[in-house]
C-alpha positions as CSV (number, residue, x, y, z in Angstrom):
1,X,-13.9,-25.7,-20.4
2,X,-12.5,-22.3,-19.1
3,X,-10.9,-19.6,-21.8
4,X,-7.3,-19.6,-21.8
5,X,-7.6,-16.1,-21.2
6,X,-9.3,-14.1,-18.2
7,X,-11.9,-12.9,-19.9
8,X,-11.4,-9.9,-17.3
9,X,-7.9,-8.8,-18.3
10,X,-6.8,-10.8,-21.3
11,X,-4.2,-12.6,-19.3
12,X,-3.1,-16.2,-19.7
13,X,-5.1,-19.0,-16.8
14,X,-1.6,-20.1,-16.4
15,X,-1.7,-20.0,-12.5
16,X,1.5,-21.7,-10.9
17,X,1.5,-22.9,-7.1
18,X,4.5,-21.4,-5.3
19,X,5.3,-24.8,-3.7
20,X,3.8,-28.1,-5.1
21,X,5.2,-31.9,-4.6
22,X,5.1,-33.4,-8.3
23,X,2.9,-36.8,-8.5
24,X,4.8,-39.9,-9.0
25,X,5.3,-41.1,-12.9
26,X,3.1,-43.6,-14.0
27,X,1.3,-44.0,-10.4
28,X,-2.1,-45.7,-9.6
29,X,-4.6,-43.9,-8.2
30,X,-8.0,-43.1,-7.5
31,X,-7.9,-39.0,-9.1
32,X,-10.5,-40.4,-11.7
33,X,-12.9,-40.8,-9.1
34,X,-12.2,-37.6,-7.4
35,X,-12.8,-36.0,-11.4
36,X,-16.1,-37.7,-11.4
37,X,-17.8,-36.9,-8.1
38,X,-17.1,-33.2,-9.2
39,X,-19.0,-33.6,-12.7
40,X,-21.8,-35.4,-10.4
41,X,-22.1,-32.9,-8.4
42,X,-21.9,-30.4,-10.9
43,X,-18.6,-28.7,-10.1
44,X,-15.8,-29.9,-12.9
45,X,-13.0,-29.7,-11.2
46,X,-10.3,-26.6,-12.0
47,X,-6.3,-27.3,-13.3
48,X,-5.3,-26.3,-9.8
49,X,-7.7,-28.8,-7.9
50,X,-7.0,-31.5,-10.4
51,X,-3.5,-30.8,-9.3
52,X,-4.7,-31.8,-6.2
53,X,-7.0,-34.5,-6.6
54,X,-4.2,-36.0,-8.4
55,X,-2.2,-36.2,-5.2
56,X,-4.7,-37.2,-2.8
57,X,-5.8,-40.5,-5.1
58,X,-2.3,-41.2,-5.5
59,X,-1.0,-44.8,-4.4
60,X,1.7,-47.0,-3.7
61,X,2.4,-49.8,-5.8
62,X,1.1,-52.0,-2.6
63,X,-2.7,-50.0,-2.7
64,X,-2.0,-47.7,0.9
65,X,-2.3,-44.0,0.1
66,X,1.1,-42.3,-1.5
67,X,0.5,-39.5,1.3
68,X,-0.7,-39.8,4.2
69,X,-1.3,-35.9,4.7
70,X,-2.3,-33.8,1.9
71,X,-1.7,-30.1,2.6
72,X,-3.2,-27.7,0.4
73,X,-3.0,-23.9,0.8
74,X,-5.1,-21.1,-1.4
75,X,-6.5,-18.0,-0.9
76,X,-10.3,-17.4,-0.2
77,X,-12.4,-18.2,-2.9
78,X,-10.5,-20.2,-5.4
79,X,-12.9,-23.2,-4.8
80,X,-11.3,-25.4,-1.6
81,X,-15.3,-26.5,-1.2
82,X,-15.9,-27.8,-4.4
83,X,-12.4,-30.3,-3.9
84,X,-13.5,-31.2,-0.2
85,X,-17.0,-32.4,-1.4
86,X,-15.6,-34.5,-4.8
87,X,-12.8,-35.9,-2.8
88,X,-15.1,-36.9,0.0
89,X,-17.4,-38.6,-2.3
90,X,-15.0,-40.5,-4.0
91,X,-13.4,-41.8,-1.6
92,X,-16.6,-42.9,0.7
93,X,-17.8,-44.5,-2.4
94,X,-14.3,-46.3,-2.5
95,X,-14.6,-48.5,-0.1
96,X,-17.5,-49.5,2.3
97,X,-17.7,-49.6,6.0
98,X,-15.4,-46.2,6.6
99,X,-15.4,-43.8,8.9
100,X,-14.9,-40.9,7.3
101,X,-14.7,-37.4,9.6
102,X,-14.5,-33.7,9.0
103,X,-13.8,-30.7,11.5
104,X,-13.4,-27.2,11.1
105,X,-12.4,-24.1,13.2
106,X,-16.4,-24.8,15.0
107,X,-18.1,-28.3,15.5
108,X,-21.0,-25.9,13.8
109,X,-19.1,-25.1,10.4
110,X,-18.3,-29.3,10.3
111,X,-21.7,-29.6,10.5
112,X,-23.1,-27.3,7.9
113,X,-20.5,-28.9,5.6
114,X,-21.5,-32.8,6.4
115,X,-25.2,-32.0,5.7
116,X,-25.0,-29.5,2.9
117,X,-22.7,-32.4,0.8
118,X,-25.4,-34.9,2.2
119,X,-28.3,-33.0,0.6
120,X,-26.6,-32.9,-2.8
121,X,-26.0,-36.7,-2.5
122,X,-29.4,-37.2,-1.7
123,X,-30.4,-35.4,-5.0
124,X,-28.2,-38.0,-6.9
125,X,-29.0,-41.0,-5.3
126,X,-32.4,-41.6,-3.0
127,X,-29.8,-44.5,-0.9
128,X,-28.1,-42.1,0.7
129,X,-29.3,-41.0,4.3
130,X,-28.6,-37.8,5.5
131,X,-29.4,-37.1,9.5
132,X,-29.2,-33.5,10.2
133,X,-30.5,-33.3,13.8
134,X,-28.2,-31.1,15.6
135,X,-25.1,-33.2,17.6
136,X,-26.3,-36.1,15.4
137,X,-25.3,-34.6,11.8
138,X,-23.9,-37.7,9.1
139,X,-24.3,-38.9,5.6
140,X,-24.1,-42.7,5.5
141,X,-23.8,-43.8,2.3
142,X,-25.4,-47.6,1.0
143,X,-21.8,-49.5,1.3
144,X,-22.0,-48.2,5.2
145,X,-19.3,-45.6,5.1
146,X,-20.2,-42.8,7.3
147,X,-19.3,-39.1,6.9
148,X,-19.8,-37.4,10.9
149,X,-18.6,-33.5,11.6
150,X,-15.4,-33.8,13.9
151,X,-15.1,-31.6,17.1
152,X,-12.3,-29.3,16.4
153,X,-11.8,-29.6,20.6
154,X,-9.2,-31.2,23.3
155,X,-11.8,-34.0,23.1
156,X,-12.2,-34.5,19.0
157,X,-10.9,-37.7,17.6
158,X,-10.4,-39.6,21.0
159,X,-12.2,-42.8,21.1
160,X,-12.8,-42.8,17.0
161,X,-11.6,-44.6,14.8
162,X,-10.6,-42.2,11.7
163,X,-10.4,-43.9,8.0
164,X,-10.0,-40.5,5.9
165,X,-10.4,-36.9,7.6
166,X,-10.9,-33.8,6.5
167,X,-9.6,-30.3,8.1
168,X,-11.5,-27.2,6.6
169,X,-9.7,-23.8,7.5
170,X,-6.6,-26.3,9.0
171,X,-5.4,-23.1,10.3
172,X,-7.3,-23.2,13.2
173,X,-6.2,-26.8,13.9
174,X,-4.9,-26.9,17.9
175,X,-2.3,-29.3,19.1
176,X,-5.1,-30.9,21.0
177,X,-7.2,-32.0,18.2
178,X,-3.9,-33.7,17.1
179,X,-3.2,-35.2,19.7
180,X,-6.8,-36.8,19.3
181,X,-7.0,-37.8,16.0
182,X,-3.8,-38.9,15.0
183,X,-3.9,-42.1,17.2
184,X,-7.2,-42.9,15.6
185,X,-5.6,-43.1,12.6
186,X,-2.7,-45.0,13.5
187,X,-4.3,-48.3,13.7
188,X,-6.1,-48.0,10.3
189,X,-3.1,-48.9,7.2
190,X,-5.5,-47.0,4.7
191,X,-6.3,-43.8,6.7
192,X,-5.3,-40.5,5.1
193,X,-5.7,-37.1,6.1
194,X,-6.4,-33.8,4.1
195,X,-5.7,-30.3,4.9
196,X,-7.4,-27.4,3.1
197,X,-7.1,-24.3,4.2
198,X,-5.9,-20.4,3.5
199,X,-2.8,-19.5,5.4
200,X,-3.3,-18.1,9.3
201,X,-1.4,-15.6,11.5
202,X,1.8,-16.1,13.8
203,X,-0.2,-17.9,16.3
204,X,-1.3,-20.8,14.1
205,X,1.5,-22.8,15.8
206,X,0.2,-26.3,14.2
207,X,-0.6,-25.3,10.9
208,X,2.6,-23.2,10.7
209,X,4.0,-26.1,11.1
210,X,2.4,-28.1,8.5
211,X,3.6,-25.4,6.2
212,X,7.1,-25.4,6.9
213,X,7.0,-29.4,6.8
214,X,5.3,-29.2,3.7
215,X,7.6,-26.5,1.7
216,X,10.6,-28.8,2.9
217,X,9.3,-32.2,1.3
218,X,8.2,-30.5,-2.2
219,X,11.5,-31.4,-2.9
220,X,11.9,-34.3,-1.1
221,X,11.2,-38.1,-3.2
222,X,10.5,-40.1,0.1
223,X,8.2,-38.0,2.0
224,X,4.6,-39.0,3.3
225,X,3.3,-35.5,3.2
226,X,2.0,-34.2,-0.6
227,X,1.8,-30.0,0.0
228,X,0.8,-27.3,-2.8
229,X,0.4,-23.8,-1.9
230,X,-1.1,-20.5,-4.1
231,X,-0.1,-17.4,-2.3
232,X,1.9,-14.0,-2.8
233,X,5.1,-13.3,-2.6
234,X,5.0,-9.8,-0.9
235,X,2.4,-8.3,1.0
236,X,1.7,-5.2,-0.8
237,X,1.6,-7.4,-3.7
238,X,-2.1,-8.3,-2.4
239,X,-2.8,-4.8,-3.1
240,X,-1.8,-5.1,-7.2
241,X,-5.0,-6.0,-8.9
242,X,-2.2,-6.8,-12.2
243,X,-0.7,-9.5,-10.3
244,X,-3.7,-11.6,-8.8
245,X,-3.0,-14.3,-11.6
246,X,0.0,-15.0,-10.0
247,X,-1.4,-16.6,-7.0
248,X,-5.8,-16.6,-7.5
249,X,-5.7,-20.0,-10.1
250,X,-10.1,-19.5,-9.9
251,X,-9.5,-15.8,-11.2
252,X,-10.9,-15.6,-14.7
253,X,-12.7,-19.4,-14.3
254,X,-15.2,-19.0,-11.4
255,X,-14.2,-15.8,-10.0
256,X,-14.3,-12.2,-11.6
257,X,-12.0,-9.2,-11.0
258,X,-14.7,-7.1,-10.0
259,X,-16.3,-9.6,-7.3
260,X,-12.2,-10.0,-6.1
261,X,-12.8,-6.2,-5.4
262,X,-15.6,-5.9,-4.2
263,X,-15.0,-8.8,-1.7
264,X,-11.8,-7.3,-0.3
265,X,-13.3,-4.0,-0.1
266,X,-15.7,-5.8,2.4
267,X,-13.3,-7.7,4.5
268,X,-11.1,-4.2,4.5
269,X,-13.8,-2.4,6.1
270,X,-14.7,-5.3,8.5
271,X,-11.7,-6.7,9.5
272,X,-8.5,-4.7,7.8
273,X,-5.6,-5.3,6.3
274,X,-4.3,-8.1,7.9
275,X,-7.4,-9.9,7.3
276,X,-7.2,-9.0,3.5
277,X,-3.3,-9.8,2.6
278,X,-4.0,-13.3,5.1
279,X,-7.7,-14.1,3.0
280,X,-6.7,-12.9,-0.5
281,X,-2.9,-13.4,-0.5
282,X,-2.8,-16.3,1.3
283,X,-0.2,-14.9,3.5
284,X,0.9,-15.7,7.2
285,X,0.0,-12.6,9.0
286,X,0.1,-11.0,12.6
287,X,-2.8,-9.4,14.2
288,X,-1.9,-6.0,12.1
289,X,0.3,-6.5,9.5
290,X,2.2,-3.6,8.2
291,X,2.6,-1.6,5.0
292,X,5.9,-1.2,5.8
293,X,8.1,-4.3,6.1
294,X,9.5,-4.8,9.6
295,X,13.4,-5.8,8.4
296,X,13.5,-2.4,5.7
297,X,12.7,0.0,8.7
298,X,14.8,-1.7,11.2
299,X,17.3,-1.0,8.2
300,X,15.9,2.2,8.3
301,X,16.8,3.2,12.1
302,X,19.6,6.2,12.0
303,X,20.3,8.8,14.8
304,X,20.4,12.1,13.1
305,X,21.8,15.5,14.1
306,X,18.9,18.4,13.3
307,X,20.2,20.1,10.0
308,X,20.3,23.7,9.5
309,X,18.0,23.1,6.0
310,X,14.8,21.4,6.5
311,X,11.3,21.4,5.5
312,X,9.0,20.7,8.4
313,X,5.8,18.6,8.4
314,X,2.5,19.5,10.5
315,X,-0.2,16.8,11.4
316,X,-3.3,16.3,13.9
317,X,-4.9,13.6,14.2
318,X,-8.2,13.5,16.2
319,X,-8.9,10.0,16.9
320,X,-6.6,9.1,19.4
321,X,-6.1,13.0,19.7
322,X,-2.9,13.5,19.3
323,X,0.0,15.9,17.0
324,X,3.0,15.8,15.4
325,X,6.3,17.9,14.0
326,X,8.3,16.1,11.7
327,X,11.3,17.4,9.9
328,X,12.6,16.6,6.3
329,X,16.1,17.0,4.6
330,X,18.2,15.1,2.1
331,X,22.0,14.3,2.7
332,X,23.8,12.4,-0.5
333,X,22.9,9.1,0.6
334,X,19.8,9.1,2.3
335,X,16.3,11.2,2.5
336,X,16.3,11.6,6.5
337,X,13.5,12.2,8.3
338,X,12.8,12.6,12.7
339,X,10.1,13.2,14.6
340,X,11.1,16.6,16.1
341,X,7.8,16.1,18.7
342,X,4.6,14.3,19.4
343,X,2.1,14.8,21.9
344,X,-1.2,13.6,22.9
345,X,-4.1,16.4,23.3
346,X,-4.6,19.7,22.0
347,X,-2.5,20.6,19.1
348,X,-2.1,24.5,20.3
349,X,1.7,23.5,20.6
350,X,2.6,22.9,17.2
351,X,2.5,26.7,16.4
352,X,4.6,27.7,18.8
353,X,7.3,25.0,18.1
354,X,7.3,25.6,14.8
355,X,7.8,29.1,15.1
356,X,10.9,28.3,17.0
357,X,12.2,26.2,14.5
358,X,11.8,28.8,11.6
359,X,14.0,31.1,14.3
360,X,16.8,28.8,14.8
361,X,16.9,26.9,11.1
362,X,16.8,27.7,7.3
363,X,12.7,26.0,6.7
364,X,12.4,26.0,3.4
365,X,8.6,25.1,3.9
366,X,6.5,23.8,5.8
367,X,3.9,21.2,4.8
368,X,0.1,20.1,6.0
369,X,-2.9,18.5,5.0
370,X,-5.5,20.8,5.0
371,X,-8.5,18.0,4.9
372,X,-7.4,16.5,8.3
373,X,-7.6,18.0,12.1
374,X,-4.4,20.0,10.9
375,X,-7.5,22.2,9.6
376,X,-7.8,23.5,13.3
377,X,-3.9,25.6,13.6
378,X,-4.2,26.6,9.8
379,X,-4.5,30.0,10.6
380,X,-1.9,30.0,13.2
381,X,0.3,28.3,10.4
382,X,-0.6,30.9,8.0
383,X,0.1,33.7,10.3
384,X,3.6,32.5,11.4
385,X,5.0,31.4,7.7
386,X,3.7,34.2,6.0
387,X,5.6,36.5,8.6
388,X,8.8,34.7,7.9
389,X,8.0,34.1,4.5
390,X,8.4,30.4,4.4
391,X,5.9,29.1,2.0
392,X,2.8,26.5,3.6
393,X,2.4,23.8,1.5
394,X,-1.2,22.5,1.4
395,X,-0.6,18.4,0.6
396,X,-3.8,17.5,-1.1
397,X,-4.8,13.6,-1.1
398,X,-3.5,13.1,-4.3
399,X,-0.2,14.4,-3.4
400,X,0.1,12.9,0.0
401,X,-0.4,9.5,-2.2
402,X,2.9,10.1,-4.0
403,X,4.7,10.8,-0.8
404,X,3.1,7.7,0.5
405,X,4.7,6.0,-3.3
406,X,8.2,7.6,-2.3
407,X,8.4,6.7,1.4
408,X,7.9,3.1,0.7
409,X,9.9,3.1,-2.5
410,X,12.9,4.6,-0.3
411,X,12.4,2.3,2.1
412,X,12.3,-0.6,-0.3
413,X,15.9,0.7,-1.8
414,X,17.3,1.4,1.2
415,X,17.4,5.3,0.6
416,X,15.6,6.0,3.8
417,X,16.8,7.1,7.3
418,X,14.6,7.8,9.9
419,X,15.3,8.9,13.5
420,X,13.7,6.1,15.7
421,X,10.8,7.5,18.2
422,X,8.5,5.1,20.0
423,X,5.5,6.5,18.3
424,X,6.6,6.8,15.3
425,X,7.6,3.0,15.3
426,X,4.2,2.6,16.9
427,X,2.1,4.3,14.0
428,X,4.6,2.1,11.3
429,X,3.7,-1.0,12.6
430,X,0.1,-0.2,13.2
431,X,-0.6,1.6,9.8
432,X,-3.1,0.5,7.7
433,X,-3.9,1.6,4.1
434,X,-6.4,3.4,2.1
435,X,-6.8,3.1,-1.8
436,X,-7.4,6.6,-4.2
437,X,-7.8,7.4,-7.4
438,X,-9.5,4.5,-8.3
439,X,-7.3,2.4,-6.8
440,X,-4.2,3.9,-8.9
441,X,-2.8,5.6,-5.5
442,X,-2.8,4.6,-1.5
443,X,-2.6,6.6,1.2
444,X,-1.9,5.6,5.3
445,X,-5.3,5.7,7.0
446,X,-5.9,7.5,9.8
447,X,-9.0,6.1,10.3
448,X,-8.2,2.8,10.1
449,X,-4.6,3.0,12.0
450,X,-5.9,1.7,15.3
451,X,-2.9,4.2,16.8
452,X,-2.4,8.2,16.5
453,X,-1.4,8.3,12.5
454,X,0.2,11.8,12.6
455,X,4.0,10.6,13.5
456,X,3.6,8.8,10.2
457,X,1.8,10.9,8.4
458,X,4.1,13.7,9.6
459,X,7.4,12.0,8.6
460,X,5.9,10.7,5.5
461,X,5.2,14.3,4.0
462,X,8.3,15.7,5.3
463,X,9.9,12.8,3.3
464,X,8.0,13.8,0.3
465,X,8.3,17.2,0.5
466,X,12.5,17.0,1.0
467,X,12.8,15.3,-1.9
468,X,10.8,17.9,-4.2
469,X,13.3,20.5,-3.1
470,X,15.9,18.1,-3.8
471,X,14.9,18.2,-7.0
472,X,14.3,21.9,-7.1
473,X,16.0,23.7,-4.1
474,X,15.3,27.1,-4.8
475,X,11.8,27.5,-3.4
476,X,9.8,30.6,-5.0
477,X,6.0,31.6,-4.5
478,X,5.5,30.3,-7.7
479,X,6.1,26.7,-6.8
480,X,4.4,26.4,-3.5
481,X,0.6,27.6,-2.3
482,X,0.9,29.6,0.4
């Protein structure tokens, strides 16, 4: 039996779902069996796939299934295998003569999954026979049930006739298959299908709606369809290694902190964030998802006159090649930010421009980040703000990481106001993050944002740096590096 506590952090295994139907009091069922085919196989089942199991053995008082769909939602790595393989078991070993199907986002991946459950069957029991010739893969069982992988295509499921099915990553699942296998099931009273996947992206138009279908009848007596679902709430809550208990109900049983880490770490490098806060959050996603939450900076959105006290903020960024002048100020409601210019190209602009400015308006500083392309104009910088005596502020990673904190925070609380510039709003939706300090601080990437970072970066420092001098406007040599 698992420790109460993760044995990682200390903290309570008291994972709740986010949605989850309730089983029926005093029900019948098969769930036993689903228990036992785990032992057997040597996977005892978890709280959260008990949970589960208990809803897919469920029954009506007149033997059919209690649900006739069974979606389950949860994020990579909590274990979906080990409930596909006990539930498919149990129920072949149920009742004889079945046909019993699984499909996946690839024939291929159905495949692997009918023949690698066959080969542990075979280990148990010398009567079951397991063909794995490719296009021919199935595990027939000694009662004559038969488990076969499922095309997940137009042509899957038509001409079949389904008993129980099985959809691995469901969101993948295309109307077509549907409209295949759903008529194969009509016709069989017993039939019951089970969906277990992680959440998918904006353009997983089926599963999407299984998910909205199945948050509605959680609450709903009379409905066919049982649904749990483990995910975050927020995003950037993916990104809080304190709140993975929240959502990960494996965390602390079968699954450590560190290889949690490590394994988004990976799929960050590979595939980005999206891919991480959809894998490990369990969260609907778009192709890029955002730091920044769409509705706050659509909240965000002012038009705002140039003030006559600013800070201004200096970037380059060399991959696209592009540059950016951002400008900083507080007012008493908001900390407002614009995007006095972008460009693509050479950055022997900036100089200039900000020269101008100084002439024109009370610059109270002007702030870089010495470590990026920005490295390139320093000395131009230099030459032009020690001439006017405006300090240059050299923003180090660290420090860019608590203007990162601030923008986001302000943002969050509605203390923002940016000046809208297409890209600007380009580099917010593309931006992609990057962990310091040990994980303790992020910063936007510019590496990873698939778009020229320095509008962002830009207005993100001038944002930081306005509210310092909000805090302390009187700006002496002593407080800044020139």
């Amino acid at each position: 039996m698992a420790a109460d506590r993760c044995p990682d952090c200390g903290k309570p295994l008291t994972t709740r779902p986010r949605f989850a139907t309730k089983p029926t009091p005093r029900a019948r069922g098969w769930w036993r069996q689903i228990h036992d085919a785990a032992e057997q196989l040597g996977t005892p089942l978890m709280p959260w796939q008990a949970g589960a199991a208990r809803l897919i053995g469920e029954l009506r008082p007149d033997g059919l299934p209690r649900y006739k769909r069974v979606i389950i939602s949860v994020p990579r790595q909590q274990g979906k295998t080990t409930i596909s393989k006990a539930a498919i078991k149990a129920v072949a070993e149920a009742r004889g003569d079945q046909e019993i199907y699984g499909t996946a986002q690839t024939r291929q991946y159905a495949a692997k999954h009918v023949v690698n459950l066959g080969r542990q069957l075979k280990r148990l029991s010398s009567d079951v026979k397991v063909l794995a010739g490719v296009g021919a893969e199935s595990v027939t069982w000694p009662n004559g049930t038969i488990y076969r992988p499922l095309s997940p295509t137009e042509g899957g499921g038509h001409g079949d006739s389904i008993d129980w099915l099985l959809v691995d990553e469901a969101w993948t699942i295309t109307p077509e298959l549907l409209g295949g296998v759903v008529p194969a099931m009509i016709a069989r009273p017993l039939s019951q299908l089970v969906a277990i996947s992680t959440m998918g992206t904006v353009d997983s138009t089926s599963w999407n709606g299984w998910v909205a279908e199945g948050r509605e009848a959680v609450d709903d007596p009379n409905a066919l369809i049982a649904y749990v679902e483990y995910s975050a709430e927020e995003d950037e809550h993916v990104f809080d290694e304190k709140r993975w208990h929240e959502w990960m109900p494996a965390l602390g049983r079968t699954i450590s902190h560190e290889a949690i880490r490590e394994a988004m770490r990976a799929l960050e490098a590979a595939e980005g964030t999206a891919e991480v806060v959809r894998a490990f959050g369990n969260r609907t996603t778009r192709g890029l998802v955002t730091l920044f939450p769409t509705d706050r900076v659509e909240k965000a959105w002012r038009i705002i006159d140039p003030p006559q006290r600013m800070v201004l903020a200096v970037d380059v960024n060399d991959e696209p090649v592009g540059a950016s002048v951002a400008s900083g100020h507080v007012t008493d409601e908001h900390t407002a930010t614009r995007l006095i210019r972008w460009q693509y190209g050479s950055p022997r602009w900036v100089p200039d421009l900000v020269k101008q400015v100084i002439a024109h308006r009370k610059v109270e500083a002007v702030v870089y980040d010495p470590g990026s392309p920005t490295k390139q104009i320093e000395a131009d910088l230099q030459a032009i703000c020690e001439a006017a005596f405006v300090p240059l502020v050299k923003r180090s990673p660290r420090d860019f990481g608590g203007d990162c904190a601030r923008f986001y925070d302000a943002l969050a609380e509605g203390r923002a106001a940016i000046e809208k510039a297409e890209p600007l709003a380009e580099a917010i939706v593309a931006a992609q993050r990057k962990d310091i300090s040990g994980g303790e601080l992020w910063v936007v990437s510019r590496s990873r944002t698939p778009v020229d970072a320095s509008p962002l970066i830009a207005v993100i420092m001038a944002h930081g740096l306005a509210e310092e001098l909000a805090v302390s406007p009187k700006v002496t040599e002593v407080a800044f590096a020139w």
